[in-house]
C-alpha positions as CSV (number, residue, x, y, z in Angstrom):
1,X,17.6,4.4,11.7
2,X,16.3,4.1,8.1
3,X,19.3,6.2,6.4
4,X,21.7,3.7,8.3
5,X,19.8,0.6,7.0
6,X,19.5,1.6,3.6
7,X,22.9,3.1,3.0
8,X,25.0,0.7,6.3
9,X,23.3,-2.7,5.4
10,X,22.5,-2.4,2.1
11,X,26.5,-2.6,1.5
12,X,26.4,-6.4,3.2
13,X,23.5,-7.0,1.3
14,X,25.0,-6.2,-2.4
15,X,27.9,-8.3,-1.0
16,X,25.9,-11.6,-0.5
17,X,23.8,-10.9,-3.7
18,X,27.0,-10.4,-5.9
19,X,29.6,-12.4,-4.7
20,X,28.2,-15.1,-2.3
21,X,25.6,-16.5,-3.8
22,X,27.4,-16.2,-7.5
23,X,30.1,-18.0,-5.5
24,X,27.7,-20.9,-4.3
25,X,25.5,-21.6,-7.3
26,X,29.0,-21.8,-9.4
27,X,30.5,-24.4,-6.9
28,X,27.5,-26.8,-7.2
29,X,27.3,-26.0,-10.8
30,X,30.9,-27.4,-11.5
31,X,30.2,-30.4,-9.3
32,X,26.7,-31.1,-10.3
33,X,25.6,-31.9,-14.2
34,X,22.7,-30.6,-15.9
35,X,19.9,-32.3,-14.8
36,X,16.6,-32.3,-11.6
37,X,18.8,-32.1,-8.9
38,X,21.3,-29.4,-10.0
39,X,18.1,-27.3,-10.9
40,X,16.6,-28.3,-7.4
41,X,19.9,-26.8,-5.6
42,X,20.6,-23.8,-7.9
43,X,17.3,-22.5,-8.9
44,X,14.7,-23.8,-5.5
45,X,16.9,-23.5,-2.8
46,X,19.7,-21.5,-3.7
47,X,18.0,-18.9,-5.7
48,X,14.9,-19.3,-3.3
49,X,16.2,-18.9,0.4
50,X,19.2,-17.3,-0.7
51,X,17.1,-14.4,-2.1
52,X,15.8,-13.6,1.4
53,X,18.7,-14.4,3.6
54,X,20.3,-11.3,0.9
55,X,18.5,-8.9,3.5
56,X,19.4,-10.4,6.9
57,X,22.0,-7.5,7.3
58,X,19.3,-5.3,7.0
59,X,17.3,-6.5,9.5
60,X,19.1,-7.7,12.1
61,X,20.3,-3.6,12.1
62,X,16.7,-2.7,12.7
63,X,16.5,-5.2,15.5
64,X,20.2,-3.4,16.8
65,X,18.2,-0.3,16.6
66,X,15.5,-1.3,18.5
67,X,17.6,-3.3,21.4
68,X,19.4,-0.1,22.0
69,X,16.4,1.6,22.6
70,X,14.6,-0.8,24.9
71,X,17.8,-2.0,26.3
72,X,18.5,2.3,27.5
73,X,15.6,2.9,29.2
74,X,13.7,5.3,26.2
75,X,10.9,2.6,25.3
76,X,8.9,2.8,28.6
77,X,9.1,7.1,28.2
78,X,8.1,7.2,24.9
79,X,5.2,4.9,26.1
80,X,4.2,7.8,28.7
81,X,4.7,10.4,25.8
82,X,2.7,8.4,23.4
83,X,0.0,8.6,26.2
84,X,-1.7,11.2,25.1
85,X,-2.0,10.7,21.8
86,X,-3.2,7.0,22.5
87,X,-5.8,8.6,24.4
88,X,-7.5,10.0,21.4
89,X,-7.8,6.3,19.6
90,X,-9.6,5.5,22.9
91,X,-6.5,3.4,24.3
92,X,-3.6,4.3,26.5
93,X,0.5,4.8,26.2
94,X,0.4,0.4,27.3
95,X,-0.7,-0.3,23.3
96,X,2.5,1.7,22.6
97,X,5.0,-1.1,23.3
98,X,3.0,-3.8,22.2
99,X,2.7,-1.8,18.4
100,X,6.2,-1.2,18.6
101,X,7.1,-5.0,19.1
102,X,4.9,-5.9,15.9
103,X,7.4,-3.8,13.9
104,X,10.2,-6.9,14.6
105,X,7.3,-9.4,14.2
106,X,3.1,-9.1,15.0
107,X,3.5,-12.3,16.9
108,X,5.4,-11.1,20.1
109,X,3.7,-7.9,19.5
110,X,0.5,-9.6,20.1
111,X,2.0,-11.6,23.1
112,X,3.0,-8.3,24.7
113,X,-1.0,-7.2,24.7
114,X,-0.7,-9.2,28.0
115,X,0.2,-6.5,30.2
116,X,-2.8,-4.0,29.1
117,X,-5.6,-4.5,32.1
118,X,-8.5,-3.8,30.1
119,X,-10.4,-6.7,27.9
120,X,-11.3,-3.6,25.2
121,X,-7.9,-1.7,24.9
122,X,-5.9,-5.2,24.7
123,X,-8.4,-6.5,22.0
124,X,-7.9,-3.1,19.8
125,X,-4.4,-3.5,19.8
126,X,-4.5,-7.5,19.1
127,X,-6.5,-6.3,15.8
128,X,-4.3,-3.4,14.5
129,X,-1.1,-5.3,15.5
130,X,-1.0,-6.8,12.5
131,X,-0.8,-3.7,10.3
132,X,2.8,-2.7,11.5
133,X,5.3,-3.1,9.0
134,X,7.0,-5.9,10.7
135,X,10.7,-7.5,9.3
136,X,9.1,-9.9,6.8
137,X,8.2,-7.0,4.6
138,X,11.4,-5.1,4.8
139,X,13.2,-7.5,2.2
140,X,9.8,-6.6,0.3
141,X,10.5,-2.7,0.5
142,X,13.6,-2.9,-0.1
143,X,13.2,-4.6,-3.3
144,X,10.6,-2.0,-4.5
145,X,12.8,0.7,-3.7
146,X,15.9,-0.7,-5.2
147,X,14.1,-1.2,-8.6
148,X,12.4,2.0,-8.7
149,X,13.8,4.7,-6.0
150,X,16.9,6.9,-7.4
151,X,19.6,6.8,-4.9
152,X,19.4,10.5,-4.5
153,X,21.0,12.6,-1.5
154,X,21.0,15.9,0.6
155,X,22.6,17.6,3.4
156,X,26.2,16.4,2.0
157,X,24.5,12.8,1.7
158,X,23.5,12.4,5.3
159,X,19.8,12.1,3.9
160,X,18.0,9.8,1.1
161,X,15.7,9.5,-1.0
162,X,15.5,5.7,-0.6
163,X,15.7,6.2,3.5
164,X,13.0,8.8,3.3
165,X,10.8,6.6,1.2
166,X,11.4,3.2,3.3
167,X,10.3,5.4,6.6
168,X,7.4,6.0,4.6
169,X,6.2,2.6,3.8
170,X,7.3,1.5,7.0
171,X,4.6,4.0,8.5
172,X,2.0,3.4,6.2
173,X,0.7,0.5,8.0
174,X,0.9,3.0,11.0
175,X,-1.4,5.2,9.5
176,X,-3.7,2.8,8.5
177,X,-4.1,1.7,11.9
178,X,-5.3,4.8,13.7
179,X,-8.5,4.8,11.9
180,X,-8.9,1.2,12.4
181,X,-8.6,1.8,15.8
182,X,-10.6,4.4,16.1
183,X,-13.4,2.8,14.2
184,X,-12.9,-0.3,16.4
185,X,-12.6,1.6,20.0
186,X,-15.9,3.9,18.1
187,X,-18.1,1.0,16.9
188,X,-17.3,-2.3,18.6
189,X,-14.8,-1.8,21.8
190,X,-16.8,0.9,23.3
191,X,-15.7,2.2,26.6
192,X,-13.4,4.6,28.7
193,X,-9.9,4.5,28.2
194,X,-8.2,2.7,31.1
195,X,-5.9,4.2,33.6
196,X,-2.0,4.4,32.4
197,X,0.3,4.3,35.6
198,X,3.8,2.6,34.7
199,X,7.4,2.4,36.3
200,X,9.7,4.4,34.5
201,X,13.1,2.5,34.7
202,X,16.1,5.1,34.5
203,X,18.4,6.0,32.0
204,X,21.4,3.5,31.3
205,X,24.1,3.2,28.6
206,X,22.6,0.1,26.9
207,X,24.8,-3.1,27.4
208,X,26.3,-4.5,24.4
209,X,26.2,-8.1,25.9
210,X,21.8,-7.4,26.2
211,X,21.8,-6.0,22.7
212,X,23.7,-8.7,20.8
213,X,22.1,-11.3,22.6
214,X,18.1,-9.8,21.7
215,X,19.5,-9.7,18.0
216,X,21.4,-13.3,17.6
217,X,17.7,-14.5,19.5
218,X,16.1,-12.5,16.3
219,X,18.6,-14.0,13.7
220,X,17.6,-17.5,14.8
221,X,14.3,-16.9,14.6
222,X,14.4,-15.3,11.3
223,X,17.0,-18.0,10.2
224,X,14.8,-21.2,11.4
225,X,11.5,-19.0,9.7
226,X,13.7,-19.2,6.5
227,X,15.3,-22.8,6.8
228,X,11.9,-24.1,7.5
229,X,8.6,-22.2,6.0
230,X,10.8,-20.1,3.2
231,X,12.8,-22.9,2.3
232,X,9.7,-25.8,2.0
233,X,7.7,-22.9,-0.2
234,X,10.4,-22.2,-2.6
235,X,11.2,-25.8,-2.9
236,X,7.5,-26.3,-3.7
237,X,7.1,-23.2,-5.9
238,X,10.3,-24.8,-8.0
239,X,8.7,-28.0,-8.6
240,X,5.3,-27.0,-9.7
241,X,7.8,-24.7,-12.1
242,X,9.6,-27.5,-12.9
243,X,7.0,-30.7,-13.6
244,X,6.1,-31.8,-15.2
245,X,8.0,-31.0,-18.7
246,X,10.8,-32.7,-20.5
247,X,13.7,-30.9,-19.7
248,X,16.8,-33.1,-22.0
249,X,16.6,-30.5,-24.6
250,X,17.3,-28.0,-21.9
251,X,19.8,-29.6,-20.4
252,X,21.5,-30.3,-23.2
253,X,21.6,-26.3,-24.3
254,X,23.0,-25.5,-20.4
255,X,25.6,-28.1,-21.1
256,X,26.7,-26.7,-24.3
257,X,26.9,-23.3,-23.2
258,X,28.6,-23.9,-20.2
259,X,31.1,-25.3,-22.2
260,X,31.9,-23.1,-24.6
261,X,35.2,-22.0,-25.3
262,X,35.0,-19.6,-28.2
263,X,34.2,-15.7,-28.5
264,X,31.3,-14.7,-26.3
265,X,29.9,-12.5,-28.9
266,X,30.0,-15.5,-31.0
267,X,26.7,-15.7,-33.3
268,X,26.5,-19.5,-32.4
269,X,26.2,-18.7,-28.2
270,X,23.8,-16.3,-29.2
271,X,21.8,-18.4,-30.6
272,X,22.0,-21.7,-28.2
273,X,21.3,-18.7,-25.4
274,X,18.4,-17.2,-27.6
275,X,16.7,-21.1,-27.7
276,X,17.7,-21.6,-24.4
277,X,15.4,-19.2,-22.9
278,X,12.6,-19.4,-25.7
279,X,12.5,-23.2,-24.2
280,X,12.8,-21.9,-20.7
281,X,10.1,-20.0,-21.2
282,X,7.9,-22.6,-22.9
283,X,8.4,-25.0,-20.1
284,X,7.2,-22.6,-17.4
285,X,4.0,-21.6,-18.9
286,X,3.3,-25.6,-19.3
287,X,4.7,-26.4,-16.1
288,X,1.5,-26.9,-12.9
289,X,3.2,-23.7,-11.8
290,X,1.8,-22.0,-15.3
291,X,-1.4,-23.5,-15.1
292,X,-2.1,-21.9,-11.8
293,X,-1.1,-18.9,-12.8
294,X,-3.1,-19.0,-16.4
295,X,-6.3,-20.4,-14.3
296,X,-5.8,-17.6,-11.6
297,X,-5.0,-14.6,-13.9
298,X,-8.2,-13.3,-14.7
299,X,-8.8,-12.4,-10.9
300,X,-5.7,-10.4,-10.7
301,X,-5.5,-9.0,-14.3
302,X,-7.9,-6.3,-12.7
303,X,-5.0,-5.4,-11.0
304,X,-2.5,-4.7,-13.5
305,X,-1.0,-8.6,-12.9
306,X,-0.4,-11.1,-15.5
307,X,0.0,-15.1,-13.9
308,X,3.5,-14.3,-12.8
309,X,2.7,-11.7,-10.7
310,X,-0.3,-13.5,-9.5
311,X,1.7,-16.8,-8.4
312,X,4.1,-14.8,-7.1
313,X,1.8,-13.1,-4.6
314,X,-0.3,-16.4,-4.2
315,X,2.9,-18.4,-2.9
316,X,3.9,-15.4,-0.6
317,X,0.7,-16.0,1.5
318,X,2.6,-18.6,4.3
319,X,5.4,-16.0,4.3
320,X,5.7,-12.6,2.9
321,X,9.0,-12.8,2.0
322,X,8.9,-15.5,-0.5
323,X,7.7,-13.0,-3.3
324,X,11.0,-12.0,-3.5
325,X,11.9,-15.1,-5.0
């Protein structure tokens, strides 16, 4: 499942980054003259939302993944497998499902606790819920490895490096749960694990009607999470970046380069280019977006951040994925 999604999806995803969204941003750019509103479209919502929406092909494959197996029967047995080894964290193979559902989002995941009888198990599994990789940080992964994983193969190139190391992440928060769980069933949920009896529903070929309709249900949610939250947060992350400032000398540089006609190696469009980001620049660190960032960096210069860093991860608190842009 991971090969396909980095290697499958990943070709959609270069698609919308390098010709799409190009293709937008250069429409409203030949409509639209310099100024607030052209940066509003371009650079908050464009260059916000559109950063996320990049990796919708990638996860609505995980979702396809994970319709076929519920759809075929295999969830509820690898429920009664996972018995077992539930039973050791003090819980039963019912957490199973719920855990599984937190890796499309924790919040059904946490509704599906409902069906666990006992107070103690469904409480455990409401806490370490949370912990699952769930789809908001797959556009984060996939960023990281992009940047910084070589896209090297074996076995003829049916297995990646980058596939290998996004099952990985993925299953960090997996390992971090079981001695949460542990310590929680140990310390604070003391008690027996309960009973696990559960239908087993037979083997089917899955229905592609059930399938595509559990993803499309997905899509919307993940599409209304980034026309709504996503969207508001990157519009508000571009105005703190953008006010206040005067931006006429900025303006005027976009203008001129836009419409230069001459040699691109040109000295002259060096140097508008060169002043154009020195300003840039300039304007950000002055910007209310800057002075959070300066006032907040010495709490995350311990970790290795500077204030861009540090804003980025402070506006990706009402959604994960926002860091991305």
């Amino acid at each position: 499942i991971y090969q396909a999604i980095t290697r499958g999806a990943d070709l959609v995803a270069g698609q919308i980054d390098e010709t799409l969204i190009p293709f937008v941003v250069a429409q409203v750019e030949s409509v639209l003259e310099p100024g607030v509103l052209r940066s509003l479209i371009t650079d908050g919502v464009i260059a916000g939302v559109g950063s996320v929406i990049v990796f919708l092909p990638i996860i609505l494959l995980l979702f396809f993944f994970i319709a076929i197996l519920e759809d075929c029967g295999y969830m509820a047995r690898a429920a009664f497998v996972m018995d077992k080894a539930m039973s050791y964290l003090g819980s039963s193979g019912k957490s199973f499902l719920p855990l599984m559902s937190s890796f499309a989002c924790a919040v059904p995941g946490i509704m599906a606790t409902r069906v666990i009888e006992s107070w103690r198990d469904r409480m455990v599994t409401i806490l370490i819920a949370p912990l699952m990789s769930c789809s908001a940080r797959l556009p984060v992964y996939m960023l990281m490895i992009t940047a910084f994983v070589p896209s090297t193969t074996w076995l003829g190139g049916w297995i990646g490096l980058q596939g290998a190391v996004l099952f990985l992440m993925s299953s960090l928060g997996l390992l971090v749960a079981i001695p949460v769980a542990w310590l929680l069933k140990r310390f604070w949920f003391q008690g027996e694990p309960s009973a696990f009896v559960m239908e087993l529903p037979s083997y089917k070929l899955p229905s592609l009607r059930v399938v595509f309709f559990r993803v499309w249900e997905r899509a919307q949610a993940f599409i209304g999470r980034a026309g709504s939250l996503i969207f508001c947060t990157a519009v508000l992350v571009w105005a703190a970046g953008y006010f206040p400032g005067d931006h006429r000398r900025q303006h005027e540089l976009t203008g001129q380069i836009e419409a230069w006609q001459g040699d691109q190696t040109d000295p002259q469009l060096q140097e508008l280019e060169q002043e154009h980001h020195q300003l840039s620049g300039q304007l950000i660190e002055s910007s209310l977006l800057g002075r959070v960032g300066k006032a907040i960096e010495p709490a995350v210069k311990p970790l290795g951040w500077d204030w861009r860093i540090g804003v980025g991860v402070f506006a990706s608190f009402p959604a994960r994925e926002v860091i991305i842009a």
